[in-house]
C-alpha positions in Angstrom: -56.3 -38.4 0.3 -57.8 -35.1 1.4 -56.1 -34.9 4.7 -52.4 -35.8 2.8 -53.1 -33.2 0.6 -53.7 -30.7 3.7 -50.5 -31.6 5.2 -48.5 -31.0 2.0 -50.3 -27.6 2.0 -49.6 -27.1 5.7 -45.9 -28.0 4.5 -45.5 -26.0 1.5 -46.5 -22.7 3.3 -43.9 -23.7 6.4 -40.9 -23.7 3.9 -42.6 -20.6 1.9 -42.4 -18.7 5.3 -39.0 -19.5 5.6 -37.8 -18.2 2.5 -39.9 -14.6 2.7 -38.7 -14.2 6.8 -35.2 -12.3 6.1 -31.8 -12.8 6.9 -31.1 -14.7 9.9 -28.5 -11.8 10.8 -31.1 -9.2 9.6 -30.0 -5.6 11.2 -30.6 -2.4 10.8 -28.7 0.6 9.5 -29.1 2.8 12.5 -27.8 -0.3 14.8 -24.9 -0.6 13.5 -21.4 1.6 14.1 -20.1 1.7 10.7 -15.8 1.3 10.9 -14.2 3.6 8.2 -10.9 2.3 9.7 -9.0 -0.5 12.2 -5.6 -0.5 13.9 -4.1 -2.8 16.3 -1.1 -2.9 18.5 0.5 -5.4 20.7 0.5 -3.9 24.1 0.9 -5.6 27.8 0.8 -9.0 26.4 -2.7 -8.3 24.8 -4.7 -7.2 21.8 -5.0 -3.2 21.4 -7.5 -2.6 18.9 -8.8 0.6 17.7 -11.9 1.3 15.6 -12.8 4.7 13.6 -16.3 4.7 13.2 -18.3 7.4 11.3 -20.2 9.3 13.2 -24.1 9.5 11.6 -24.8 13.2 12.8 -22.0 15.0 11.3 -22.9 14.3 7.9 -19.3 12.5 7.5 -19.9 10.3 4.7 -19.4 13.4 2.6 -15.9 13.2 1.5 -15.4 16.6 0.0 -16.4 19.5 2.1 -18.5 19.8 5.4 -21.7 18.1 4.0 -24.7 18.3 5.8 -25.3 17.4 9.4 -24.1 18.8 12.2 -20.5 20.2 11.7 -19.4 20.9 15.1 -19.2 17.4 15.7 -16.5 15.2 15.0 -16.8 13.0 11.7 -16.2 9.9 13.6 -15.4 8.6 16.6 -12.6 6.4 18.2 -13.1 3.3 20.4 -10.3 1.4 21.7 -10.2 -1.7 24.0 -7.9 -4.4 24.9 -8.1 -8.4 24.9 -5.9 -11.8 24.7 -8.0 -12.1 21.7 -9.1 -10.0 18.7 -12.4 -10.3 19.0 -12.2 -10.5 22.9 -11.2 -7.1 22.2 -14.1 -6.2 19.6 -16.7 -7.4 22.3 -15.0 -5.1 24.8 -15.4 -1.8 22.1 -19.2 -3.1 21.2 -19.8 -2.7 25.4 -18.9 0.6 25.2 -20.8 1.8 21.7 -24.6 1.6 21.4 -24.0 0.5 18.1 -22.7 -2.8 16.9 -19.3 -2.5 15.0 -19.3 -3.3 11.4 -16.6 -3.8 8.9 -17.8 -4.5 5.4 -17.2 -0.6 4.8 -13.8 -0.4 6.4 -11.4 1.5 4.3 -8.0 1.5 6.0 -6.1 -1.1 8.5 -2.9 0.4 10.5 -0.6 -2.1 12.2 1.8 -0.7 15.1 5.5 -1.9 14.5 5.8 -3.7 17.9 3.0 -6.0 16.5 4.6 -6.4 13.5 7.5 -7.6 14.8 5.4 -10.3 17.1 3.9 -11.3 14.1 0.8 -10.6 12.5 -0.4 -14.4 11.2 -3.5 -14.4 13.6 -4.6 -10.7 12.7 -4.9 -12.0 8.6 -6.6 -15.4 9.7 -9.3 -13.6 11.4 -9.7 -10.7 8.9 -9.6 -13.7 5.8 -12.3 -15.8 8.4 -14.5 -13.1 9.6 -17.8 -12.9 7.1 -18.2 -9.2 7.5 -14.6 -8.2 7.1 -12.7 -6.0 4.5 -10.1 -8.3 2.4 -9.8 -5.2 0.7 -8.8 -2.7 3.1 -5.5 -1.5 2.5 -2.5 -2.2 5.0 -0.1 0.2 6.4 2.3 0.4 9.4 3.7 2.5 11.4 6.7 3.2 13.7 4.8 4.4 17.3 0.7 2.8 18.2 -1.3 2.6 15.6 -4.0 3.8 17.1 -2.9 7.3 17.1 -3.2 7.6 13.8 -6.9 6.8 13.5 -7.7 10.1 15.6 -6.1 12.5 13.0 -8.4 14.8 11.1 -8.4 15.1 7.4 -9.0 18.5 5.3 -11.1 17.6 2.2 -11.9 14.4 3.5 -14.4 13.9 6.5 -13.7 10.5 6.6 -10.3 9.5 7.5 -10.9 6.3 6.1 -11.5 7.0 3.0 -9.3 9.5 2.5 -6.2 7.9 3.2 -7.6 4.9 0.7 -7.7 8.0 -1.8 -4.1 8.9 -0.9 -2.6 5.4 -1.8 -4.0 4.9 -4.9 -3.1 8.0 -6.3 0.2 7.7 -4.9 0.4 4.5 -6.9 -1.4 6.6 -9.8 1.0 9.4 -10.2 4.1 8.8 -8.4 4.4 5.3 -7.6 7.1 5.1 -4.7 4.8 3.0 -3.0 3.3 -0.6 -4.0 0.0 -0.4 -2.1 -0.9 -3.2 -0.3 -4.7 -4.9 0.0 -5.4 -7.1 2.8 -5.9 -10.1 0.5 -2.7 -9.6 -1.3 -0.6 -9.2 1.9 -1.8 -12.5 2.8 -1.0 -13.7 -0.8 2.6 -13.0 -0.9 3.5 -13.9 2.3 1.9 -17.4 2.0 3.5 -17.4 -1.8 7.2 -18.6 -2.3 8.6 -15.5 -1.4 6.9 -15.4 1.8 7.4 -11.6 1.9 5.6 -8.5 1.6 6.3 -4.7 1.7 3.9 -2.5 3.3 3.6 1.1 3.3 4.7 3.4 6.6 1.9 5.7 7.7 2.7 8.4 10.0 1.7 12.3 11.3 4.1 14.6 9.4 4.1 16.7 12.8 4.3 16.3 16.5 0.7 18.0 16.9 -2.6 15.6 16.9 -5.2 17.3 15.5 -8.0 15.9 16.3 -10.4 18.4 17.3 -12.7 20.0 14.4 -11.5 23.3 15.3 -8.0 22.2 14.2 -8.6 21.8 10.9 -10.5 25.4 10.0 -6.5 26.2 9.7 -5.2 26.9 6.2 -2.7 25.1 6.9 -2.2 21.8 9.7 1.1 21.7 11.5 0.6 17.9 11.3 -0.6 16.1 8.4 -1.2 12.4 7.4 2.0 11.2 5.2 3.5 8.1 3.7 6.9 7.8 5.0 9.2 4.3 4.0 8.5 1.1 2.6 7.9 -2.2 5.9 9.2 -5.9 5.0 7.6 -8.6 6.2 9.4 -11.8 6.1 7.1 -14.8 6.8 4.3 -12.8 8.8 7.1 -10.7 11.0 8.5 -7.0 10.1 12.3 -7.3 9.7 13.2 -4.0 8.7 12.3 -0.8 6.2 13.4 0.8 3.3 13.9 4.0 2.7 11.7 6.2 0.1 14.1 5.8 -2.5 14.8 2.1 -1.8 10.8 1.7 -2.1 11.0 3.1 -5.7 13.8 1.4 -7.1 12.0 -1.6 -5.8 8.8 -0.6 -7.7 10.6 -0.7 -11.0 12.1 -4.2 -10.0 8.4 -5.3 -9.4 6.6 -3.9 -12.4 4.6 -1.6 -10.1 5.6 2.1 -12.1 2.4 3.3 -13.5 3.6 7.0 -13.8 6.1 9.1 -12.0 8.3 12.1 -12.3 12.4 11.4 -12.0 15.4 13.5 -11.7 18.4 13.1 -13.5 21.6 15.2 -14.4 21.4 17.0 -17.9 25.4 17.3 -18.1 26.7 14.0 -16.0 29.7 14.7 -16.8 29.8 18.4 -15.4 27.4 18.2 -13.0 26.0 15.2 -10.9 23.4 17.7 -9.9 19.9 16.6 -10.8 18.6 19.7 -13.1 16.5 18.1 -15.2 13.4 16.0 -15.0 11.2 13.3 -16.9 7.5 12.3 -16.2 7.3 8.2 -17.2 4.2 7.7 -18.6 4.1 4.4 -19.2 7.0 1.5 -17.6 6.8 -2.2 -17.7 9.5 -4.8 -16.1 10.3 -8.2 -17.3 12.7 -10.3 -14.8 14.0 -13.7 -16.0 16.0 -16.1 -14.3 19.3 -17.3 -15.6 21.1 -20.4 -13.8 25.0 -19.2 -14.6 28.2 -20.5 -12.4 26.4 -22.3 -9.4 24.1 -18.9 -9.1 20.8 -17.4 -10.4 21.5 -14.3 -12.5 18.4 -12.3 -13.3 17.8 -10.2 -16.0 15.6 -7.3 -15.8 14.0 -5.5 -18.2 12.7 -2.1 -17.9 11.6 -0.2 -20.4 10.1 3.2 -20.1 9.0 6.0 -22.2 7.9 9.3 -21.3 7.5 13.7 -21.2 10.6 16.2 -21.0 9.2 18.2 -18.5 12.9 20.9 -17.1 15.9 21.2 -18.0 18.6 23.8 -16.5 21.0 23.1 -18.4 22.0 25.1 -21.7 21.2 22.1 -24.4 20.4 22.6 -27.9 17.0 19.8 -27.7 16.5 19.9 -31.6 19.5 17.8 -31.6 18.8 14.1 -31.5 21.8 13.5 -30.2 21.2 15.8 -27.1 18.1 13.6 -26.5 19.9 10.6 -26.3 22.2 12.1 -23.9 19.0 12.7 -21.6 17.4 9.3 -22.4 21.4 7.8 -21.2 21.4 10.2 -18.5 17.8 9.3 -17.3 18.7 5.2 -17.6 21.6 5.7 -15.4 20.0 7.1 -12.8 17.1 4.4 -12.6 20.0 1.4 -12.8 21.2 3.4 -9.3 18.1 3.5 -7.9 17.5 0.0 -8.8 20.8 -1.4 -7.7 20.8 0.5 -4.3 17.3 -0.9 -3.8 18.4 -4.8 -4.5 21.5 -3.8 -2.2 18.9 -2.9 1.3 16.6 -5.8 0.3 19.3 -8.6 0.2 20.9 -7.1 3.5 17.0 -7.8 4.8 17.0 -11.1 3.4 13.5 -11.0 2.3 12.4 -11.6 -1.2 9.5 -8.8 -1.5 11.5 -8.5 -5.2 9.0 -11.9 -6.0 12.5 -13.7 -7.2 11.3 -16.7 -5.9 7.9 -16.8 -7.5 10.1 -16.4 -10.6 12.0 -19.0 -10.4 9.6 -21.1 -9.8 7.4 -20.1 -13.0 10.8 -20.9 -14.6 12.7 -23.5 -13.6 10.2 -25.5 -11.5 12.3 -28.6 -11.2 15.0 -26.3 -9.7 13.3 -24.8 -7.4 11.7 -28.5 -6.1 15.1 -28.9 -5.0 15.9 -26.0 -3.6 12.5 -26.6 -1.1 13.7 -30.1 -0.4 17.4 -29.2 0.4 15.5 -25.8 2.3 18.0 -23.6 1.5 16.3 -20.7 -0.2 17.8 -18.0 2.3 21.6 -19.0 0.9 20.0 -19.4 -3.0 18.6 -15.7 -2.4 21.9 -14.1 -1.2 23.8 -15.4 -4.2 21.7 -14.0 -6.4 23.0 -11.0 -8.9 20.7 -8.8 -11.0 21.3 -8.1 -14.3 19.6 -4.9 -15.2 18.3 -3.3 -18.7 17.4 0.0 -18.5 15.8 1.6 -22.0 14.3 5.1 -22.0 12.4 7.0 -24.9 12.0 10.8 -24.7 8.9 10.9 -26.9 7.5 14.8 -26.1 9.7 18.0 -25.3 7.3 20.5 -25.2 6.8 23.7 -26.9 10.2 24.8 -26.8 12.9 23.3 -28.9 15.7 24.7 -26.9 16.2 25.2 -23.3 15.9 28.5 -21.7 19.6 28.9 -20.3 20.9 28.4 -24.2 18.7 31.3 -25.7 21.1 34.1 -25.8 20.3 37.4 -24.1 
């Protein structure tokens, strides 16, 4: 009896050593390169990936300012190797680091357009596999190698990474031209029935790298860090872009305007000049599908409300009726946008409007059929929109009455 309970003992203590020895992966901080950001290209038949990882002794996870540390050197550091496989490629980078890469902290993934066009399916299986990657890293691409990009210096922001993560969401915050993308959702709309995606285009505003810490003591950089136009993806495969304007018209189409600033004519019918301007505050879409004549019609519903903000324009704004005339003037401009918008993206053929997730929420025995008979490319192109544009001037400012109608 004794000697049972000495080997449950003996037992007990194994499994209790066990639980108190640490992660089986257990490593520490100051072995490990952290990656801020990732791009990858297709190049020579094989893998390009690039890794931005911060670099411990310049003090670069201060974001704002120099920090501490040592501020001649760089805030991070690129590595770059090749392979037929991602992580063929990842092993090649950790060879050359005396720090093992990793990605839980990674901020920012750039994809180079050659690889988008190849296809990017086996990029978002690893990312969604790997158990220390980022599914919310946001996605961008961009016309020449993505790994360029990686090496260009921020002001404000030591860390690349993180500061181009702070660009897109206050893009999305205060302008919203661009719907910004995370990892996980890219791989959720191009695996839903749409089976399309728009991604932002990142790019250098000038032909200068600048990539040296001495570059950016400069008040201000000949080349900068910009979002240019909107990428579509259709399936996992970049067909084609959209133009800035395109990008916003299709914001409104998705729902995705939290606030922005638009343009407009005060006197249409003088003047198509845009003199005058409106900051939305507050937009929301509804899109409905409507079978009609052998065809889906669908109905959107914007409605939008917002701050006077110029006009240049001599208009008596105590009027109601002059408001009105800015709230019409305002709607027609965003049915234009929105209408040249659905124009590029049927041309493209991809459905990054979410028409077919629609549908389907809507008239699911219709669109059974339609993925029997496979024949959702031909439904798509026969589609019409049917746009509802309602805008509400609710503030004008201080002044009742613009400053070209006070008399001098």
């Amino acid at each position: 009896m004794r000697h049972q309970a000495g080997r449950m003992f003996l037992l007990i203590v194994s499994l209790l050593s066990l639980l108190i020895s640490g992660c089986w992966d257990d490593r520490e901080l100051n072995e490990l390169g952290i990656v801020s950001g990732s791009a990858y290209d297709w190049k020579d038949n094989q893998w390009q990936a690039t890794y931005q990882v911060i670099n411990p002794s310049s003090g670069a996870n201060n974001t704002g300012g120099t920090g501490g540390g040592n501020t001649s050197s760089p805030p991070f550091l690129i590595y770059t190797a090749r392979g037929n496989t991602i992580m063929q490629a990842v092993e090649r980078t950790n060879l050359t680091s005396t720090r093992e890469l990793f990605f839980s902290q990674s901020r920012i993934t750039v994809l180079g357009e050659a690889l988008a066009k190849r296809g990017i399916g086996e990029l978002i299986d690893l990312l969604l596999r790997k158990a220390d990657a980022r599914q919310t890293v946001y996605v961008f691409i961009t016309e020449g190698e993505a790994g360029r990009i990686l090496s260009q210096l921020m002001q404000l922001n030591r860390n690349q990474g993180a500061g181009v993560q702070l660009m897109i969401e206050q893009e999305a915050r205060l302008t919203s031209y661009y719907p910004g993308i995370q990892m996980f959702e890219l791989a959720r709309q191009l695996s839903s029935e749409s089976a399309s995606a728009a991604v932002p285009e990142i790019l250098l505003s000038g032909n200068k790298l600048m990539d040296r810490t001495s570059d950016i003591t400069q008040t201000d950089l000949p080349s900068r860090i910009a979002f240019g136009r909107l990428a579509v993806l259709k399936g996992d495969r970049f067909v084609g872009w959209l133009s800035q304007a395109e990008a916003y018209g299709l914001s409104f189409m998705t729902d995705k305007i939290k606030m922005s600033n638009i343009s407009f004519p005060s006197k249409p019918e003088k003047s198509d000049k845009d003199d005058a301007s409106i900051t939305l505050l507050h937009s929301s879409t509804t899109v409905r599908p409507m079978w009609e004549n052998d065809h889906y019609v669908m109905d959107i519903d914007i409605k939008a409300g917002g701050t006077l903000n110029e006009i240049g324009s001599s208009l008596k704004l105590e009027k109601e009726s002059t408001i009105r005339q800015l709230e019409s003037s305002t709607e027609r401009n965003i049915l234009e946008i929105v209408e040249a918008s659905w124009r590029s993206v049927k041309k493209l053929n991809a459905d990054v409007t979410g028409f077919a997730v629609s549908i389907h929420r809507h008239h699911p025995k219709q669109w059974k059929r339609i993925k029997q008979e496979d024949n959702w490319d031909t439904v798509f192109q026969n589609i019409q929109i049917r746009p509802h544009v309602k805008v509400k001037i609710k503030r004008i400012g201080l002044n009742s009455n613009s400053y070209n109608s006070l008399e001098k």
